[in-house]
C-alpha angles and dihedrals in degrees: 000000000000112000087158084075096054094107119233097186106167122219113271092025124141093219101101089044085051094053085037089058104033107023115089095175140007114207120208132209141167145246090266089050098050092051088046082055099051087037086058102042083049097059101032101041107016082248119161092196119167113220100266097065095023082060082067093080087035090100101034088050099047102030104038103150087063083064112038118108092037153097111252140188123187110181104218107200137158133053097185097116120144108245099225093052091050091051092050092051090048088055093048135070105196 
C-alpha cells in the first residue's frame, strides 16, 4: 500500500545520518491503517491520496491524544494510486 516507503537508500547516502541527527521518533502503522487513511482523505477532502503520503495523518488520526495541545504538520503527498485499488478501498470498510 505504500511502495513510496520501500527505502532505496544507496550505499554512501546521508540519508540514514540525517534521520540519526534530526529524527526523535519514528511511528509505525499498518496496511489497514494506511486505506483507512486514503478512505478518509477521500471523504473528508476530495482527496485522491496513494498510501505513502495518506500514512502522514495515520498517527495523528489513531493516536490523537498524542497530538492535542500542539502544533502539527502532516505533509500529504502522491496521487499515484492505481484506480482500480482505490476503488477497491472506497468500496471497503476494513
Amino acid at each position: 500500500m505504500a511502495e513510496g516507503l520501500d527505502g532505496n537508500i544507496e550505499q554512501d547516502c546521508i540519508t540514514l545520518e540525517l534521520i540519526q541527527r534530526y529524527v526523535d521518533e519514528i511511528l509505525l502503522s499498518n496496511e489497514d491503517a494506511i486505506k483507512k487513511m486514503i478512505r478518509l482523505l477521500w471523504k473528508k477532502e476530495g482527496q485522491v491520496i496513494e498510501g505513502s503520503g495518506a500514512i502522514a495523518i495515520a498517527p495523528i488520526v489513531e493516536t490523537p491524544r498524542r497530538f492535542a495541545g500542539r502544533q502539527t504538520v502532516a505533509v500529504i503527498t502522491g496521487g499515484n494510486i492505481d484506480e482500480q485499488v482505490f476503488q477497491s478501498m472506497l468500496a471497503s470498510s476494513a
